[in-house]
N, C-alpha and C positions, 0 to 999 in steps of 0.2 A: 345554550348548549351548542357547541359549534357542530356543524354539520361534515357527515362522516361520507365522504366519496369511496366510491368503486377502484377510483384512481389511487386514491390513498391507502385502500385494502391492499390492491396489487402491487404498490411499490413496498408496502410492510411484508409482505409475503414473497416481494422478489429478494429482499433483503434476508428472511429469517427461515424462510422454507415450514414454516408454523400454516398449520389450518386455514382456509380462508375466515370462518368463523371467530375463530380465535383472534385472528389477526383485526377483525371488525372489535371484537368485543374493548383487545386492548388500546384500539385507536378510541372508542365510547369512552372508555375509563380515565383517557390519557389528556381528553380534551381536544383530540389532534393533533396534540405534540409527540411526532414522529418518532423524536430519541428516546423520550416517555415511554410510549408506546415499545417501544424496540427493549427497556430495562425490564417491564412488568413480563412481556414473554420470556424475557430470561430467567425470569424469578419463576414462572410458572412452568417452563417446559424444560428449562435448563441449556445446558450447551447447546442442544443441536437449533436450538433458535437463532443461535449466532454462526453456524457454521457457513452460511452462504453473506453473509455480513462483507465479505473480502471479496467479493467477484470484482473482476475489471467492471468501470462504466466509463471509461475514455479510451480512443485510444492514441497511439504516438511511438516512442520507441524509449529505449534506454542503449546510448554507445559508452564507451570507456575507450580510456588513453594512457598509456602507460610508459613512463620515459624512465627505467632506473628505479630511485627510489619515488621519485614524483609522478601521479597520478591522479585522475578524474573523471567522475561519471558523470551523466547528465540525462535528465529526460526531458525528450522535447514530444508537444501532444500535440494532435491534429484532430481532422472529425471522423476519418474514418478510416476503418482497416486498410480498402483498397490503398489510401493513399502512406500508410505506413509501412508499405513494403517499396514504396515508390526509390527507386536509385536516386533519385534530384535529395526529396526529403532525406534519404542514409546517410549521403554526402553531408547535407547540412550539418547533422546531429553529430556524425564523426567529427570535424572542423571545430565544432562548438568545444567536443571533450578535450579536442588539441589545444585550442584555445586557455581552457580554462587550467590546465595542467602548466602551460608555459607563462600565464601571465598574472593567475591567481585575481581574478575579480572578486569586489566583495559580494557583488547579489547578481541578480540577473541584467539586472538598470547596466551596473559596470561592465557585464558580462556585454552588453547589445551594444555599447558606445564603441568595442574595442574593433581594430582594421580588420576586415575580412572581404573579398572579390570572391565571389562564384557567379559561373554563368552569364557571365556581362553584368552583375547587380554588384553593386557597392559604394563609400567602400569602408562600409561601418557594418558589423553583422545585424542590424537594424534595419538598414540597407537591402541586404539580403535575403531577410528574410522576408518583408514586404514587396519584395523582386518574387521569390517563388511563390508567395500567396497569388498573387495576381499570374504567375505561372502554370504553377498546378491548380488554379482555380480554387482551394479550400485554405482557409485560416488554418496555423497555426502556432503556436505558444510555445515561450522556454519556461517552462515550469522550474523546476531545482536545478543543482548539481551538487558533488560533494567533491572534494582536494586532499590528496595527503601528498604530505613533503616533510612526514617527522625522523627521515632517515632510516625506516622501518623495509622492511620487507612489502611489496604487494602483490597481491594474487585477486585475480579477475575471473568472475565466472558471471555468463550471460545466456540464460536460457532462452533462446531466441530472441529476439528485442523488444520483448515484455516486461522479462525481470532481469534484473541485474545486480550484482553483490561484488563490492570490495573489499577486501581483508586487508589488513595492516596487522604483521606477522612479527615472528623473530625464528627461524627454526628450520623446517621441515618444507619445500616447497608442496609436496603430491600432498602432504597431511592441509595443509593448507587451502589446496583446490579443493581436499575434499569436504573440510571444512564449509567454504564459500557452497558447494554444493547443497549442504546441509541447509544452509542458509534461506538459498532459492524454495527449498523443497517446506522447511517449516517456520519461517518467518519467525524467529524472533524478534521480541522487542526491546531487548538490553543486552549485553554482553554477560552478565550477572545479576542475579535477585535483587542485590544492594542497591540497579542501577536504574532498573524498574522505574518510569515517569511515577510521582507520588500520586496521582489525578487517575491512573490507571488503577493502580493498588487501590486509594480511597473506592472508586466505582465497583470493585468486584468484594468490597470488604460491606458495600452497601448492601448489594446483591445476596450475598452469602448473610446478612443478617437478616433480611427478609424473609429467605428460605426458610434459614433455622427458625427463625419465631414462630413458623404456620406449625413444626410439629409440638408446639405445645409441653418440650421437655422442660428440665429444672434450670434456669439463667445460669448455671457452670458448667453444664452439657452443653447449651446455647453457645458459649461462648468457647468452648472447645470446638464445637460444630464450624464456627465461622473462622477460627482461627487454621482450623485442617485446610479448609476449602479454601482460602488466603494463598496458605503454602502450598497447596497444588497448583492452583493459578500460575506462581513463582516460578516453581519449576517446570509450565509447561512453556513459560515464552522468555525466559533465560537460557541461552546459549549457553553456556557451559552446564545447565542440570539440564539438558533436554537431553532425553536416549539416540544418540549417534546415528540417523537414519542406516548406516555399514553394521552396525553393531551384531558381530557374530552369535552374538548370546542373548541381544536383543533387549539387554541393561545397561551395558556400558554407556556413559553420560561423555560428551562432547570434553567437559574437562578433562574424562578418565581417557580418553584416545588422546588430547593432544599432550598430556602430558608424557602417555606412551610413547611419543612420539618425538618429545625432548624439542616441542614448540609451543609458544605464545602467542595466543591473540589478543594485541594489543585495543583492536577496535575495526567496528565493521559500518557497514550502509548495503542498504539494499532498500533496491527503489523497484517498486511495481509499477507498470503504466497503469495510468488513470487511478490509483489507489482514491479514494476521498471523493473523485471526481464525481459530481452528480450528470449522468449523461442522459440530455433529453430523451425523452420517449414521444413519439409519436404516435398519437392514437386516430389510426387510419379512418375508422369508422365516424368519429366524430369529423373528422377535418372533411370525408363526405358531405354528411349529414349540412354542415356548416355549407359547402359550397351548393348545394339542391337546393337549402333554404335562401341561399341568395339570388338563385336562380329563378327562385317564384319569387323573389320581390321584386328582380327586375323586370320579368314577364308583368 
């Protein structure tokens, strides 16, 4: 039976905002296995088990760069806040997004080989950016970027240099921003149902069959049951069925405005800092404990 930490409770519980209890019970049932653990609360307490699931755990920034039709965002991470407000590091991340709009890298490898001079360092952005680590004294990482150059329209919305959202348009510039706005605020993950990752749909089709079996109705309720919860899913992390955060009536769906609006969204990106990241935790009291006890063994 693998052995169930305190450690393990609180990052289940920093993740799901679930019970501490609960959060032990489903790490016991789950073996340890985290993600395990993290689907059984869902099946058990429902959505609000996932609602803290999306907290930042890194941080870093997110710039954009926009030339016409061609543009790109980029996130670059560091380790901590203070140094994500740094002007040395804003600089970097700006140059990075100039970079990759004008020269089009395939990954980040292409991204770091390409010419860049800041601050006496270079003169490769490789260069550079181990010039400000040793600078600013903290690591840090090019994580992603994204590029459009399909001839489309773009509109750029950055919620301080956390999140960030590109739109690739045909239409309406302010419907657009607001669009992008929308984005920031409820994170979609497709542009439409159809486009929904199939691994996302399988996981909450798994979810919603679980539920439905515990009530013990007739397997054609069952399966009406899992097939609503499906289509709700659908519609809540689809951009165009999601309800318009502006929405006057507080129904109107993202596709019903931009069509009012006699615009297309052709395709988006939106990058949170740290999304995914697992960012150390420091547990003060142990790292005590640890230095006292080395303290009596050298005594």
């Amino acid at each position: 039976m693998a052995t169930i930490t305190a450690s393990m409770v609180a990052e289940l519980r920093a993740k799901t905002d679930a019970p501490m209890m609960e959060c032990k019970k489903a790490l016991t049932e789950a073996g340890g296995d985290m993600e395990k653990a993290e689907e059984i609360l869902r099946v058990k307490l429902g959505n609000k088990a996932g609602k803290a699931a999306s907290r930042i755990t890194a941080e870093g920034m997110v710039a954009a760069h926009v030339d016409g039709a061609t543009g790109a965002m980029i996130e670059v991470n560091c380790e901590t806040d203070f140094v994500s407000k740094n002007e040395l590091f804003a600089n970097f991340g700006q140059a990075l997004a100039r970079l990759v709009a004008q020269h089009a890298p395939a990954d980040v490898a292409a991204l770091a080989a390409l010419p860049l001079s800041m601050e006496g360092f270079g003169p490769t952005v490789e260069d550079v950016r181990k010039g400000l680590v040793g600078k600013i004294g903290e690591n840090m990482t090019i994580r992603r970027f994204c590029r459009y150059a399909g001839g489309g329209q773009l509109a750029v919305y950055l919620h301080g240099v956390r999140i960030g959202v590109m739109v690739e348009y045909e239409g309406d510039a302010a419907a657009a921003k607001d669009v992008a706005m929308h984005i920031a605020a409820m994170k979609p993950v497709a542009l439409s149902a159809a486009e929904v990752p199939a691994e996302l749909v399988a996981k909450e089709r798994s979810i919603a069959e679980q539920k439905a079996a515990e009530s013990g109705k007739p397997a054609e309720i069952v399966a009406k049951m899992v097939e609503g919860a499906v289509q709700k899913y659908l519609k809540e992390v689809a951009l165009l069925d999601q309800v318009f955060v502006k929405a006057a009536d507080g129904k109107q769906t993202v596709g019903q405005f931009l069509k009012a609006a006699g615009t297309t969204v052709k395709a988006f990106t939106l990058f949170v800092v740290g999304e995914g990241i697992e960012k150390k935790q420091d547990d003060f009291a142990a790292e005590v404990a640890a230095q006292v006890a080395a303290a009596q063994k050298a005594a």
